[in-house]
C-alpha positions in Angstrom: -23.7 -10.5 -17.5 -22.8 -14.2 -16.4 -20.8 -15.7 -19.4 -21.7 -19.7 -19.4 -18.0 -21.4 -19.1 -18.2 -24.9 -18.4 -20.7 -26.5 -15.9 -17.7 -28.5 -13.7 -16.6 -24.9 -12.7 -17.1 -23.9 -9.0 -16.8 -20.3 -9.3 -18.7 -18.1 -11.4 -16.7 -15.6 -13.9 -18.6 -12.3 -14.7 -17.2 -10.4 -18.0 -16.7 -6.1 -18.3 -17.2 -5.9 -14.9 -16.8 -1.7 -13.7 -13.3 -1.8 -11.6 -13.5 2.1 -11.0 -16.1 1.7 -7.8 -13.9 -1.2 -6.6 -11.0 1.1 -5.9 -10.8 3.8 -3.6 -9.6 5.9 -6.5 -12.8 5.2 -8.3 -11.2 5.6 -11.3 -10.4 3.1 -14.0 -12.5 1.3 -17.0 -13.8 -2.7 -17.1 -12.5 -6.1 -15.8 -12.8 -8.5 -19.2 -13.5 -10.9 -16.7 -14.0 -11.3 -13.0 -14.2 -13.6 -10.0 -15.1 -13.1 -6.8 -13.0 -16.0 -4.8 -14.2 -16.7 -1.5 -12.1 -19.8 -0.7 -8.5 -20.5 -1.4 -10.0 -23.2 -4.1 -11.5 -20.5 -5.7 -8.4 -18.6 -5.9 -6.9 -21.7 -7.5 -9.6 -22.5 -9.8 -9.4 -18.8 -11.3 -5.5 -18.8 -11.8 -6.0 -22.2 -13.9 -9.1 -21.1 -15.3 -6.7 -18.0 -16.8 -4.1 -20.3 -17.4 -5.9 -22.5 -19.5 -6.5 -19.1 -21.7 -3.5 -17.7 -21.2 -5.4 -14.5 -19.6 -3.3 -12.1 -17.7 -4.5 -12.2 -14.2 -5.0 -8.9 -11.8 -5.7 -10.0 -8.0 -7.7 -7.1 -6.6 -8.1 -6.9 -2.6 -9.3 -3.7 -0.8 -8.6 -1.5 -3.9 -6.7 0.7 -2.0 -3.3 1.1 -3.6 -4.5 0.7 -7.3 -4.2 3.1 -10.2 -6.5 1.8 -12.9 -5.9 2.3 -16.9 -9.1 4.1 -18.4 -9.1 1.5 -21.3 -9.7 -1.3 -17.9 -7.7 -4.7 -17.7 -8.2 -6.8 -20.3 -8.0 -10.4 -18.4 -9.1 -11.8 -15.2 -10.0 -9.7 -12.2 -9.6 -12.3 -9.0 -11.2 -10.1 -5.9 -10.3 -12.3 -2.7 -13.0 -12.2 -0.5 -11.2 -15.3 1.9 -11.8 -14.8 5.8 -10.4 -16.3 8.7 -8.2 -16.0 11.2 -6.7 -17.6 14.4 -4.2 -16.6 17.5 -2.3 -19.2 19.1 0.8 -18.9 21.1 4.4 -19.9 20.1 5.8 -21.1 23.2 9.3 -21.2 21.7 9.2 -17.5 20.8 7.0 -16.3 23.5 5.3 -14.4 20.9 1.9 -15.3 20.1 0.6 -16.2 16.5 -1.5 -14.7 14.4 -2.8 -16.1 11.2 -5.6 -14.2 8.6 -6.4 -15.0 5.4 -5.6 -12.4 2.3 -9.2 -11.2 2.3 -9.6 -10.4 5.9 -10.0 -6.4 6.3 -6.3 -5.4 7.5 -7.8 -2.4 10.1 -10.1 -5.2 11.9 -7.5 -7.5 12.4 -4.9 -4.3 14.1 -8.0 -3.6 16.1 -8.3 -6.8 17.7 -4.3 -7.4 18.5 -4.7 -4.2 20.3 -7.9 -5.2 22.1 -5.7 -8.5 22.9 -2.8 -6.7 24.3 -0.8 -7.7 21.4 2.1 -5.5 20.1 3.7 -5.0 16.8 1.2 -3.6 14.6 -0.6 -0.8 16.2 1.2 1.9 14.3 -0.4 0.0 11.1 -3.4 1.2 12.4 -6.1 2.9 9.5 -4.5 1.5 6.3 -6.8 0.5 4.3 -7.2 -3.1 2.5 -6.7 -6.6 2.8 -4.2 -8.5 4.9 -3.1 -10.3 1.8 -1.5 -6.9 0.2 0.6 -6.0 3.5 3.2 -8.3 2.4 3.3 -7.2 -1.1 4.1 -3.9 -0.1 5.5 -4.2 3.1 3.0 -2.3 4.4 4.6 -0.1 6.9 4.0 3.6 9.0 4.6 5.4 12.1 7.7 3.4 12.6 6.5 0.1 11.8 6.7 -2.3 9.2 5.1 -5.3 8.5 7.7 -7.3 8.1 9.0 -6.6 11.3 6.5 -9.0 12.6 5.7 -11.3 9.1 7.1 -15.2 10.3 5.1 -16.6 7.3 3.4 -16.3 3.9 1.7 -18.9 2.6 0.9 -18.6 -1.4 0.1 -20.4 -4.2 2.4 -20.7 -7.3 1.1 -19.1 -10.8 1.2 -21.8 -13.3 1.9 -25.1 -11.1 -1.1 -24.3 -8.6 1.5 -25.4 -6.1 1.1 -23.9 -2.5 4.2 -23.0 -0.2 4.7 -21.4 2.9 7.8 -18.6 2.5 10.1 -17.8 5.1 10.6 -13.8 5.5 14.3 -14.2 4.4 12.4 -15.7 1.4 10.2 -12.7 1.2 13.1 -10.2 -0.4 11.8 -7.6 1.9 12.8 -3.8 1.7 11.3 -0.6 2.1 7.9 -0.5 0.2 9.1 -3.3 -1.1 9.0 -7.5 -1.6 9.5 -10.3 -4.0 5.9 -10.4 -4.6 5.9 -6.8 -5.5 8.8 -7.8 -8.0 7.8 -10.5 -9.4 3.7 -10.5 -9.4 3.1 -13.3 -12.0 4.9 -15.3 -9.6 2.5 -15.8 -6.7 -0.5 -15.1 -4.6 -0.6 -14.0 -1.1 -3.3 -17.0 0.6 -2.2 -16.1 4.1 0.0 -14.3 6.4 1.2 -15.2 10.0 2.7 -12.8 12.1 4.3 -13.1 15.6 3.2 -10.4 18.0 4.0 -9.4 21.2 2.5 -10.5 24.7 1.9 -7.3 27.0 4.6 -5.4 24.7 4.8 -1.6 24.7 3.7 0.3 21.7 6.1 1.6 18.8 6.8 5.0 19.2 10.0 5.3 17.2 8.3 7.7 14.9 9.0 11.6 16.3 5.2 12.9 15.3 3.7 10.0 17.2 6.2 9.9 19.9 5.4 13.4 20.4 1.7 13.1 20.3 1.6 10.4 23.0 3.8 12.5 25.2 1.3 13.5 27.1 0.7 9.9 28.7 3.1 9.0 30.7 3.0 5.0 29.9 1.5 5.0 26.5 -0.7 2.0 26.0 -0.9 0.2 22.8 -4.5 1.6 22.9 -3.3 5.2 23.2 -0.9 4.6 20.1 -3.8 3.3 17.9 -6.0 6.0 18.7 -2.8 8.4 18.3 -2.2 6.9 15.0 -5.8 6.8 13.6 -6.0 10.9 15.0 -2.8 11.5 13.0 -4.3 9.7 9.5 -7.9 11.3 9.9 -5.8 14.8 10.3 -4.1 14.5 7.1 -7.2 12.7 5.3 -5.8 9.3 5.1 -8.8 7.4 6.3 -11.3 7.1 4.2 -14.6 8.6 5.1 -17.5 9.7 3.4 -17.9 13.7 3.2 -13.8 14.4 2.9 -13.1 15.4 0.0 -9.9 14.1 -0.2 -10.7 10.7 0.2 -10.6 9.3 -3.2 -7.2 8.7 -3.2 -4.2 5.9 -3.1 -2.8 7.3 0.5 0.9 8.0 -0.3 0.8 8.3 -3.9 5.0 8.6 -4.1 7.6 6.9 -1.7 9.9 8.8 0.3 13.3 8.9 -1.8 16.1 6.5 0.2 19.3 7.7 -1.1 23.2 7.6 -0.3 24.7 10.1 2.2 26.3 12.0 -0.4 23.4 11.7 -2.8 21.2 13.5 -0.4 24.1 16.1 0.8 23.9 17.1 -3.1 19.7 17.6 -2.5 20.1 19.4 0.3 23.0 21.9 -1.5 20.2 22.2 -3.8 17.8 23.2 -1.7 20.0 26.0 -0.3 20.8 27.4 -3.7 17.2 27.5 -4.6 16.3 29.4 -1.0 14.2 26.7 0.2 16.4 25.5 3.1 19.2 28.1 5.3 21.5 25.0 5.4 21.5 21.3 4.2 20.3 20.3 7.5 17.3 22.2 7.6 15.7 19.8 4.8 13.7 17.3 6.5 15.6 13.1 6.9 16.2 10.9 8.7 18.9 8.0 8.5 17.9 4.5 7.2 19.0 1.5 6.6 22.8 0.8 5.6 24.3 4.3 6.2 21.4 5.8 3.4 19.1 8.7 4.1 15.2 8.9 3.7 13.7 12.4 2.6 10.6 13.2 2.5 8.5 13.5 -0.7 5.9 15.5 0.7 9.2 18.2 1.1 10.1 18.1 -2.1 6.4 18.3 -3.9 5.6 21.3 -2.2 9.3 23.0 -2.7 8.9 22.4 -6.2 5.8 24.4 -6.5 3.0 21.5 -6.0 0.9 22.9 -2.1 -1.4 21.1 -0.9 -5.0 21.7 -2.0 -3.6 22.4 -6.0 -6.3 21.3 -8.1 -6.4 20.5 -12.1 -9.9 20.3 -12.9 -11.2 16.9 -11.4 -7.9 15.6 -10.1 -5.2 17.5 -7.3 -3.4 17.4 -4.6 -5.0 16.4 -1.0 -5.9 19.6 0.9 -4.7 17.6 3.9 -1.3 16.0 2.8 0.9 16.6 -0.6 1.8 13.1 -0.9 -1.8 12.4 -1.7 -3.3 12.6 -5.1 -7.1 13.1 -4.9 -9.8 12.3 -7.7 -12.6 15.2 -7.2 -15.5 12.9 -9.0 -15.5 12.8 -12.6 -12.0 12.6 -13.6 -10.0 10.1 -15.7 -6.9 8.2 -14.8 -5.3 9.6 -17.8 -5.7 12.9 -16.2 -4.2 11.9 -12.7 -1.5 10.2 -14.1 -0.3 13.1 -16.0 -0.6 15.3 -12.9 1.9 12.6 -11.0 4.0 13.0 -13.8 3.9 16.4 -13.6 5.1 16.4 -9.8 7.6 14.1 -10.2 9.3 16.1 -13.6 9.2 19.4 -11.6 10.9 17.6 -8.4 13.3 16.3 -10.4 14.3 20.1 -12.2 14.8 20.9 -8.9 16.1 19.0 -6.8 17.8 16.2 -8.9 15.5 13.6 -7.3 13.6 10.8 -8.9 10.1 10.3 -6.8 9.0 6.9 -7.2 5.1 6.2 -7.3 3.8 3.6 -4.5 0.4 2.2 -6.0 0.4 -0.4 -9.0 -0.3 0.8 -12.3 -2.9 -1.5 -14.1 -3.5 -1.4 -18.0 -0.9 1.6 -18.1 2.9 2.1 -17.5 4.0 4.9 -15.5 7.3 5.2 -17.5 5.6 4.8 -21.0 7.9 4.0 -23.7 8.7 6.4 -26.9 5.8 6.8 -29.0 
């Protein structure tokens, strides 16, 4: 139903709105209220709208990386549906620019860098959502992260309605990670501008890519794409109708970053429990300042949790264990407890905390004592 607010107001604020088909989850109860914004004004208009009401505000893009409370959110949904976007070069740089608004679809835009010749985001290719999220979560695979090429963010302030343009160093980027993932009453994502390559050769830091493009001799950001999209498809992290794996939130758990002799001490574990021959047989690989990256999906399935396991509506991706899939029919509630389930039975065994990747709405993943 349309609820009459007052008649001065552009946009038009729908109440108990379904959020479940809006997510790729489809999981989760009603929006109290909800927007669609399909100009930055509208975005603006909702947030004082809220403000005015002193409603909690959920900005919902693609969908693609939310978990849902059953019980729904219980202030206003603002689903940016902004488009636009422009290349121009930087002649400083020698880059060229590329700006899109938040609600432009984040595989289109990947798409047509490549078709341009443009390099630095090809290994990006097949995530699903909105170009507005990829700074939130630093969007990154196969190598690449967004914030590798990010030269701008322009948002608007909560509260003031102020907009600004952020520098990346203002951005608080790490792995997964942001300020606006941080701190998300602070602002929203209006735009992005990245700085691309010119003629640039594809990414192929990443050994599975690097060794499925081995077979071309120059690789061509093209090749890499279609590599990359081949490699996601594989492991049911595109979403297409008929898998039935593809409710899901892609990587449901990060990969754990830890200190060298943090992970030494997982991988003695993993000896004692007869899982590796020696600590170097557990999958890492070395990040940034002297720390080491494992891999989740490692760990899940070493600590009893294959791929395929299924618990009634909800389970474990037949094509990857870092995925959790909803079967049809299911309840967050009930996927939730089977994250929490993996991550408890990592820890026992390993000594390793797994850290979820999507945004929890309506619900906390570490709940409080009753």
């Amino acid at each position: 139903m349309i609820t009459a607010y007052p008649s001065g107001l552009a946009i038009e604020i729908r109440d108990h709105v379904p959020l479940g088909p809006l997510t790729t989850l489809e999981l989760g109860g009603n929006a109290r209220h909800f927007v669609d914004a399909r100009e930055e004004a509208d975005v603006i208009e909702a947030l004082a709208w809220a403000e005015e009401r002193r409603a909690p505000v959920l900005i919902l893009g693609g969908g693609s990386n939310l978990v849902v409370a059953d019980a729904g959110f219980a202030g206003l949904v603002v689903r940016i549906g902004t488009r636009g976007r422009r290349f121009e070069p930087a002649p400083t740089s020698g880059e060229v620019g590329l700006t899109a608004a938040a609600g432009e679809p984040w595989d289109d835009l990947v798409s047509e860098a490549v078709a341009r010749g443009l390099a630095g985001l090809e290994c990006l290719s097949g995530i699903p959502g909105l170009v507005g999220a990829t700074p939130i979560q630093n969007v990154g695979a196969y190598g690449q992260e967004v914030a590798e090429t990010i030269r701008a963010v322009r948002v608007v302030e909560r509260g003031s309605g102020r907009i600004r343009v952020l520098a990346p160093a203002d951005c608080g980027f790490g792995y997964r990670d942001s300020l606006f993932k941080r701190d998300p009453q602070r602002f929203v994502v209006l735009a992005v501008s990245f700085g691309l390559r010119p003629g640039g050769a594809p990414t192929t830091r990443y050994r599975e890519l690097a060794e499925t493009l081995s077979a071309h001799e120059t690789p061509t950001l093209a090749d890499a794409r279609n590599a990359v999209l081949g490699l996601r498809r594989k492991k049911s992290m595109l979403i297409t109708a008929g898998d039935p794996n593809r409710r899901s939130v892609g990587s449901f758990f990060m990969n754990p970053v830890l200190g060298a002799a943090e992970a030494a001490a997982v991988g003695a574990r993993a000896v004692a429990a007869g899982e590796s021959a020696t600590p170097g047989d557990m999958p890492s690989w070395p990040a940034a300042g002297g720390r080491i990256k494992l891999s989740a999906a490692w760990l899940i399935e070493r600590a009893g949790w294959p791929k395929g396991l299924r618990r009634g509506p909800v389970g474990v991706s037949g094509a990857h264990t870092l995925a959790l899939v909803h079967h049809g029919g299911g309840t967050t509630a009930a996927l939730v407890a089977l994250a929490r389930d993996i991550r408890d039975a990592v820890r026992a065994r390993f000594g390793v905390e797994l850290v979820p990747e999507p945004t929890f709405v309506g619900l906390s993943w570490n709940p409080g004592p009753a």
